[in-house]
N, C-alpha and C positions, 0 to 999 in steps of 0.2 A: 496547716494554718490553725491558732489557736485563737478564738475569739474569747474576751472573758467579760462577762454581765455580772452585775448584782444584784441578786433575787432583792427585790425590795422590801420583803417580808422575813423575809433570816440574814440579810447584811453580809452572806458569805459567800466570796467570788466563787463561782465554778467556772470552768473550761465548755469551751465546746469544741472538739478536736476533730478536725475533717480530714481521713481519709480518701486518697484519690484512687483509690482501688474499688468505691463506692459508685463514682459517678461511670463505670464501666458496665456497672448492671443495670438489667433493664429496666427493671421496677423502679429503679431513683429519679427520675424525673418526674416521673409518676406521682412522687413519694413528698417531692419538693415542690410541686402544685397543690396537690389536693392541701399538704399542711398549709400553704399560701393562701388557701383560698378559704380556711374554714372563719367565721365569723366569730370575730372576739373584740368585746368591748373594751374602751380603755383608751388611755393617752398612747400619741403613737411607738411613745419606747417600752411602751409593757405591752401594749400586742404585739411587738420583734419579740422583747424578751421572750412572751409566753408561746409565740411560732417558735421559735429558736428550741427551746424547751422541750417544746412537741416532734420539733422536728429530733432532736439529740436521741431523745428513746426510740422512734422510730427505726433511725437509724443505726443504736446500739442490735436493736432486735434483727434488721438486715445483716448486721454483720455478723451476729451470730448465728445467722441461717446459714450463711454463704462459709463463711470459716469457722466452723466450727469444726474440731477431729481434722487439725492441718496436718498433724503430721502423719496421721495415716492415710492422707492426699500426696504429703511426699513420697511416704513407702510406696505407694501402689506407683509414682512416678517414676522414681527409681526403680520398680520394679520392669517396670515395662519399656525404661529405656534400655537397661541389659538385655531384655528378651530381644530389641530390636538389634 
């Protein structure tokens, strides 16, 4: 799913690209509360924007936890399905 916003302040669409291999981990529900819930002033389409915002790098950083060094998760995959 891409949603796309325009920062009101640089007029330049970005993406917000949601991966569903995100909502498998534990911590994202978590992740997508607490950003819900943090208090930001503002008309109601710039506090989406700026949760949406918050929530994007959030979520970039999750995924860079979680897959980061994928393919030496395949090796050791492969590796252990031969051993089986």
């Amino acid at each position: 799913m891409v949603v796309q916003f325009v920062n009101p302040l640089s007029k330049v669409k970005t993406s917000f690209k949601f991966s569903n291999l995100w909502d498998d981990k534990d911590d994202f529900l978590g992740l997508v509360v607490n950003t819900r819930q943090l208090p930001i002033d503002g008309n109601p389409m710039y506090r989406f924007t700026k949760r949406l915002g918050l929530l994007k790098s959030k979520l970039k950083s999750l995924h860079h936890q979680h897959t980061s060094h994928i393919t030496s998760y395949v090796i050791e995959a492969k590796t252990r399905w031969t051993a089986i």
